[in-house]
Structures are given as C-alpha cells and as structure tokens.
N, C-alpha and C positions, 0 to 999 in steps of 0.2 A: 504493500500500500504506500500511495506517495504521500508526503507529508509537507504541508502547506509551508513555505519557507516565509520570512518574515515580512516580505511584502505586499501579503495579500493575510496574513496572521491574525489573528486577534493584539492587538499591543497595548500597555499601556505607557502613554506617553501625554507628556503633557496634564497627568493628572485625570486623564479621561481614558475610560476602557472603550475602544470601538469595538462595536458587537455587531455578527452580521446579522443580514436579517434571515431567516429562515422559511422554507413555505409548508403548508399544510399537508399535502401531500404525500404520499409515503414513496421511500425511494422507489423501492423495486414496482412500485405502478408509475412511476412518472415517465413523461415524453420530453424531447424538444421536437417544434418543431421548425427546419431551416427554410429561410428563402432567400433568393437570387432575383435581384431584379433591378436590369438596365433602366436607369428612368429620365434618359436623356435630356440633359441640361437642368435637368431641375433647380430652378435658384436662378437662372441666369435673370438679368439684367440689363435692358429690357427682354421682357419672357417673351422666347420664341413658341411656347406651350401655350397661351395664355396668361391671365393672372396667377400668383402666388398663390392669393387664396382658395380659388378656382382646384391648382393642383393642389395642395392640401388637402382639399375636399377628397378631391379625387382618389387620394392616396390613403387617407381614410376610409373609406369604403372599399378600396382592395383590403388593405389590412382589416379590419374589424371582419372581411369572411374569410382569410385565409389563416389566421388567429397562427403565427409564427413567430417563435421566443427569436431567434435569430434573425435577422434582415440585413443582407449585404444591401447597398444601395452605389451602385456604378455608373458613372458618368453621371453623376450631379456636377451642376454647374461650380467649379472649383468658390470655396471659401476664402478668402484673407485669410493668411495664416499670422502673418502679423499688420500692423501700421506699416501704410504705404505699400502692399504685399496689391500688385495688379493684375496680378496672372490670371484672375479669372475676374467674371462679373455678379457671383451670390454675395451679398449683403453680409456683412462681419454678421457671425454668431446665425448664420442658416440654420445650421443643427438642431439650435434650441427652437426656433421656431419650427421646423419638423416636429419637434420631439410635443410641442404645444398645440399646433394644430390639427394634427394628422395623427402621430402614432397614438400618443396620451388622449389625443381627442376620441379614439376609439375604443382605447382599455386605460383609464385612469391611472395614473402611477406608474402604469408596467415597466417604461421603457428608459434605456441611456445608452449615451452612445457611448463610443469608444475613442480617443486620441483620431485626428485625423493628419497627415501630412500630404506637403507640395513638393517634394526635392525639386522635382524634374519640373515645375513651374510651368507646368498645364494650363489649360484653361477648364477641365475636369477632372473628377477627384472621384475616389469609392471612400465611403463612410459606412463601420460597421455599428450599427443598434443593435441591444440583447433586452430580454429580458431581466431587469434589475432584480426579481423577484425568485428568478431561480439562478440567474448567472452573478456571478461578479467577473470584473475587467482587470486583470494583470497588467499585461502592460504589451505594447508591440514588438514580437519576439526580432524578427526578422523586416528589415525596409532594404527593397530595391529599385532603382530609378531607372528605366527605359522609357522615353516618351511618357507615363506615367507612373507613378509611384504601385508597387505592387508590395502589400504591408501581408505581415502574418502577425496574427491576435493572438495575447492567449488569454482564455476565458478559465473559468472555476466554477463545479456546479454547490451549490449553495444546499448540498445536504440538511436534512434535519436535524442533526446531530453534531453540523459541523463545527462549531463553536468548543466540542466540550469534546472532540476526538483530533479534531485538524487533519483530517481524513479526507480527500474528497477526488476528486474525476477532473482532470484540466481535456480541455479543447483547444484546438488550433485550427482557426480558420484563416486562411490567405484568400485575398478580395483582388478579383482581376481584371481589368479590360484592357484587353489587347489592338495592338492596329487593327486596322478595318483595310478592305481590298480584297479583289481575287486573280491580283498577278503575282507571280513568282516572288518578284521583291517584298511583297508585301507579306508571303508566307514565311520567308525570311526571316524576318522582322517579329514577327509574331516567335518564331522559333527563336531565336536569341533571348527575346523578352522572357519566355516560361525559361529555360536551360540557364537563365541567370538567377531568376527568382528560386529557381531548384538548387542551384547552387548554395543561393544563400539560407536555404532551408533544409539541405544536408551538411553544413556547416556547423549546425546545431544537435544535429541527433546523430544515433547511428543505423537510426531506423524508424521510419514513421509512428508516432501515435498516434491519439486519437485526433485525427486529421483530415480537415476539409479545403478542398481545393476547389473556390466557385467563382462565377460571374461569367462576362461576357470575351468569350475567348476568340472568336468571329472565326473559327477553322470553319473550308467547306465540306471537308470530308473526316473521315479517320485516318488516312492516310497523311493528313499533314506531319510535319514536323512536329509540332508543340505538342499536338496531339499524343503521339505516339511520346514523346517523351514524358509527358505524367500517364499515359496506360501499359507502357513497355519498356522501361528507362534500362539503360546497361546494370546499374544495381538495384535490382529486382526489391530490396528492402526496402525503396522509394517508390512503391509501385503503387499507385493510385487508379479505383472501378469507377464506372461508370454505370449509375445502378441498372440504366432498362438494358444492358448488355450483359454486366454482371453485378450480381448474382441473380435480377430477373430474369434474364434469359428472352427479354420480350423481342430483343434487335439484336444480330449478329455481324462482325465483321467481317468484310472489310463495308467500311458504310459510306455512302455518297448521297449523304442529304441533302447536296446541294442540284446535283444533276436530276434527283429520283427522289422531289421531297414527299409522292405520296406514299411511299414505300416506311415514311415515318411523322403520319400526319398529326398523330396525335402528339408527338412533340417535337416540331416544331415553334421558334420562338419569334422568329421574324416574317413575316410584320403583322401587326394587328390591323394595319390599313391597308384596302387594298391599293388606294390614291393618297396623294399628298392628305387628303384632308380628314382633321380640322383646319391643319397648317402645314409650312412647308417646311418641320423639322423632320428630318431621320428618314428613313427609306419606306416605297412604299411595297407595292406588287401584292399582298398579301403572303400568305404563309407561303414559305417557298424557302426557307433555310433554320436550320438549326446550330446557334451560335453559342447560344446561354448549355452552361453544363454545372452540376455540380460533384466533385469526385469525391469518393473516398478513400482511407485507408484502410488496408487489410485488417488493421486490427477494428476497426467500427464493420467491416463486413461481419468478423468470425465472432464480434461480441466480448472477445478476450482482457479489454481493457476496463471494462463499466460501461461502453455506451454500443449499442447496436441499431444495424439498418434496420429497422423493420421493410420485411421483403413488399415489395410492387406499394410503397409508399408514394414513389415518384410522382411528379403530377406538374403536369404546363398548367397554371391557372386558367381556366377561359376558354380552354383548346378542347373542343370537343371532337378533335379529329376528321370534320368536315371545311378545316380554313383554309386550304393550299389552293391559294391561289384569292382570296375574298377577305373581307375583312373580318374580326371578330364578333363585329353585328350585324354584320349584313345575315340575306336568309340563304338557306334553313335557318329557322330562327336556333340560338344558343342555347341551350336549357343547361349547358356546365355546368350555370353558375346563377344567380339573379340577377335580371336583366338592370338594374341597378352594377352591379358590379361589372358586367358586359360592358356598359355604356365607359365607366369609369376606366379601363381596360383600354377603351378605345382614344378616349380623349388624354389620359396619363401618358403615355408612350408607345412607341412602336415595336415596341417588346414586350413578351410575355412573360413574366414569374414564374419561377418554376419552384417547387418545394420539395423535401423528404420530408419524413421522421426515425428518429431516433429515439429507441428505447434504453432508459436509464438506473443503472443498479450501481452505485457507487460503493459499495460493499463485496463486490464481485470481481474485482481488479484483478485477474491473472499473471501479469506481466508489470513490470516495473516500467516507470514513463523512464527512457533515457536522453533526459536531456543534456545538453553540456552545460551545465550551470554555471563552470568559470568563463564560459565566453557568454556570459548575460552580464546588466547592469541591475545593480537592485538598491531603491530607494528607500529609506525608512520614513513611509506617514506614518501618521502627520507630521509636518514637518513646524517646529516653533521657534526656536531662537538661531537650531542650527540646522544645515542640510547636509546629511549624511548621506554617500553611496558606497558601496561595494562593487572596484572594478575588477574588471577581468584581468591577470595578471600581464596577458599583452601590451595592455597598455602603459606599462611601467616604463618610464625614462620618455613618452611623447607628451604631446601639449594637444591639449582636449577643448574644443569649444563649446562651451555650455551655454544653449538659449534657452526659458523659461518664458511660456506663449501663454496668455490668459486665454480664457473661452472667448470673449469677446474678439479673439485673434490680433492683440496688441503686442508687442514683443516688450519684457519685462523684466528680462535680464541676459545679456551678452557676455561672457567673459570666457577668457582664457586661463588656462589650468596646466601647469607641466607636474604630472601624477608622478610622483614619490612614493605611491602606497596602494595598495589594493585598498584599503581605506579610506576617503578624504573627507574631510570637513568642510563645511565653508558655512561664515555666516550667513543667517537667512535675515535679504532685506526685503522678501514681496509681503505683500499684505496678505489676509487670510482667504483664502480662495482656492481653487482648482486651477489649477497649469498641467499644458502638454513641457515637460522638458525634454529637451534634444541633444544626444550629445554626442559628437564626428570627431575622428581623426582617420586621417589617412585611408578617407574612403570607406573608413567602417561609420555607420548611426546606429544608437539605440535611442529610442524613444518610451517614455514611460510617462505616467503620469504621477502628478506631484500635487499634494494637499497640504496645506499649509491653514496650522489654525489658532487661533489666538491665542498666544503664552499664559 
C-alpha cells in the first residue's frame, strides 16, 4: 500500500490540523467517472462560440447528464498565466468562472480544478477539473512543451478512512491536444509531441500506474505514429489500451477511421456539425473522424492497483451511431441523450465527449505505485512564514527559477535560487492564498501548487 507523502498529508502547521474531506460512500462501491472533451476556444475573446454565458450554459447541461468526477477540458481559449501574459484571449481567472457557472452550476460544490500552465505560449491551453469530493490534486507530475503544453496530474482518491490510515489510490492523468492536419508533416509533428511527453513520463516511473492518457490527439488512423506509440511502445511496461479495442473487443486493428468512418460510427468524435453553423469555428462535414481517445494503463485494465475499467463503459456522448456524415441534431432524431443536451452538444463545440468508468477499491492495491520520488518537487502546505521544498538531488550545485502565479494569473514572485540542498528555505512574502508555483532549470519544470495561510 502506498503511503500519502507529506504533500498531500494531513499536517499540522501553522497551528491548524488540515483535514481532508471524506465522502459517504463506501470504497469498494465507488466509481469515477472520466471525461475528455475538446471545447474549442472556450474563453476566447471576442467569443468565436458565442457569449460566455451562453457557453457556460451550455457546458452545464453536458455536465449535469454526463455526471463525471474527472473532466479534461482541451483547447480552451489559453488563460493569463501571469500580468501582461498575451498568449491567449480568456479573461484572467476563466477557470473560476467555469468552475461558477457551468461545472458548480450543475452539482454545487463538486468541483476544482487543477494548476494550469502556458510554456509553449499558445493561444490554447487543457485544464484538468476533479471532483473535490472524492479527489484531491497533488501537484503536476510531468510538463512538456511542443506547440502546446502536455501536463500529467497526479490526483488522490479521498478514501473514507483516509485521514486516520494515509492509505489511498493516486491517478495520473496526462491532458493532450495534439497538431491538427492530415499531411505527412503534420503526423510528424503529432509523433514527436506524444514520444516527448512519453519520454517525460517514463522518466518518472519504471512502469505505468494507475494511468490515463486523454484528449484530442487528431491521428487519422491507428496506424499513425503517436498512435502506435502509446498502444505498442518499444517498452511494453508503457503500454497504454484503448478500451473499444481492448479489452472490449468492440473494434479491431488495424483501424482507418478516417477513410471508413462508418465502420466506427458510434465513436466517432468529429464533428457535431454537419456545416459551419452556428459559427464559423472548428471543422464541419459531420461525423467522419475519430480524434478524441482516452487510454489506459495495464494496471487500470487488470484492476491490480485499486482502480479498474469497468468493461464497455466507453461512450461518445451524443453519438448514437447514426452521425457520419450529419450533425448531432439533425434527423433521425437523437434519442442518446435529451434533446436539451443534443442541442447543447451542438452549439458547445465541434466535438464530442467521450467518457469511461472506473471502479474503485482503494484497499485492494496489489502492486506498489513506483514512482521516482527523488526526481519530484515537494512543497510543504501551508505555507506561513517560511516556504519549504524538497529537491531532487539533481538539482544540487544549479540555479532554479522560482515563479509563484496567483489564481487570478498575476505573477507574485520571480526569483532565482542556486540549490545547496535537497532542502531549501526561503522566506514566504505572498499573502494568504492559492498559487501555481513553477520551478525550471535546465529545461526540466515542476509545477505544484502552493497555499499559503495566515501565520
């Protein structure tokens, strides 16, 4: 059983014991359930979608019927990561307005997101929301920059009991959108991008855990590159399923969705419209490609870690396997789903969501999570008078750039550091709040989050 290291801990510090919250539910009956979902430009400024509020709505009504603790959310219109940060056109602190309009507006409470980052100074970003009620957020294990930023999470399930065992089930989800195109170059491009993010996510382990590889990866076949390197990688211990192939067995390889997409009608993710309209973002033609994927790893296929597929869970939101080629409201009429949430489907983006489920027994751990813990950063919250990390011992004898980004995506502290210690101190001047901290040398980032609460 893995045992909760001190950054996600119960501590007390500061005079105050933080306690997590726990859910009602009993382990061995609980679920997650995950989703993937392109939601093209969302946030931008001026909205190419529509109004703000308009999508909000919108996105409220997917989530409130698709009821998923996880929500990858890909190609939102990039955030300010700090003051002056122009890369993209969403409004400083998007997030929180998702999290108030849209996710919270659907299930009260439920939701928080997780640290978001720009390296690569996109003009869109992926932002990962959980359930606050049964997850907690670690910190970002792995960040890679090609064209965009491709981040891996790690999450914690919030056991019943986890407070008084420190016992629990960690998740790793990597959030992806890869270049778009169907020339040569462009599947190129997409291959580099995954073979880099793999890189830097077998850098960490020496064999997957409990691991989800999602979003919009825009291969047209199975035959691509990228492809085959998360379902056939040369070391086979990095080998990530794709459930309707394995272990459903619904579709077999070799697959050309894009040549043959009624051969895989029912999931298909592109496009909801048959035509530009309501607008002229994203592509149209109707269903005619399958871009959106969500992978697993072997140990979530066999159950061996605490969390399992539940088999033919898979599901295109909306796709009642009559779209190739039509939009998602057009007729036959849709019966998937309520025509409320059809409509919402059609006007939110040109993509369709796609979900699993995972069954969860956090007492059930067969195999030990092997992470490399000394090539992590770990912070101790809260953070009061002083800020504590624990570095990797690599970084002994370089100079570390340390920024601290408030929510509001303002930059709050810049400074430079030459580590003398896997230890360091520094005093703390932010105020009491939530920060993304960031912290690069030499081309490596780890990103965590940092709380900080009044002495």
């Amino acid at each position: 059983m893995n045992k909760i290291v001190s950054k996600i801990r119960a501590s007390l510090l500061c005079g105050a014991l933080i306690l997590y919250n726990s859910i009602s539910v009993s382990a061995q009956a609980d679920t997650l359930r995950i989703m993937t979902y392109n939601v093209l430009y969302y946030g931008d400024t001026p909205p190419c979608q529509g109004s703000h509020s308009e999508s909000h709505g919108y996105l409220k009504t997917i989530v409130a019927y698709s009821n998923p603790d996880v929500i990858g959310l890909e190609k939102m219109a990039a955030i300010p990561i700090y003051t002056g940060d122009h890369s993209g056109s969403a409004p400083a602190g998007f997030a929180d307005s998702v999290l108030q309009f849209a996710l919270n507006a659907a299930y009260p409470g439920r939701y928080a997101y997780c640290s978001y980052t720009n390296a690569s100074s996109a003009d869109n970003i992926d932002v990962l929301f959980y359930n606050q009620q049964k997850l907690g957020f670690v910190n970002i294990l792995s960040s890679y920059s090609n064209i965009t930023d491709f981040n891996t999470y790690k999450l914690y399930y919030k056991s019943a009991d986890l407070a008084s065992t420190h016992d629990t089930v960690f998740l790793y989800v990597t959030l992806n959108h890869d270049n778009s195109g169907s020339g040569s170059s462009d599947a190129a491009i997409r291959a580099d991008q995954i073979s880099g993010e793999m890189a830097h996510i077998e850098s960490h382990f020496t064999s997957l855990p409990n691991a989800i590889n999602m979003g919009d990866f825009n291969t047209h076949n199975s035959d691509e590159a990228c492809y085959q390197t998360l379902v056939a990688p040369a070391n086979t211990a990095f080998r990530y399923y794709d459930p309707p192939f394995s272990p459903d067995g619904e579709v077999s390889y070799p697959a050309d969705w894009d040549n043959n997409p009624s051969s895989y009608a029912s999931f298909l993710t592109t496009s909801t419209r048959q035509s530009n309209l309501p607008n002229s973002c994203g592509s149209n033609g109707g269903g005619k490609s399958w871009y959106d994927h969500i992978f697993l790893s072997a140990v979530i296929i066999n159950g061996s870690a605490g969390l399992s597929y539940i088999p033919h869970s898979y599901r295109t939101i909306g796709n009642d396997g009559n779209r190739v080629g039509i939009s998602v409201n057009d007729a036959p009429t849709n019966t998937s789903a309520p025509s409320d949430v059809i409509e919402a489907l059609f006007q939110m983006s040109n993509k369709y969501p796609i979900t699993i489920d995972l069954a969860v027994n956090p007492h059930n751990v067969g195999i030990a999570e092997t992470a490399h813990a000394e090539e992590e950063v770990t912070v101790i919250n809260p953070v009061c008078n002083e800020l504590t990390m624990h570095l990797p011992a690599s970084l002994i004898g370089k100079t570390i750039h340390i920024q601290a980004v408030d929510m509001p995506g303002s930059l709050q502290l810049d400074h430079a550091l030459l580590v003398t210690s896997q230890t360091t101190t520094l005093q703390n001047t932010l105020r009491p709040g939530t920060y993304l901290l960031r912290l690069s040398s030499d081309g490596q980032v780890f990103v965590n989050k940092l709380i900080v609460s009044i002495p």
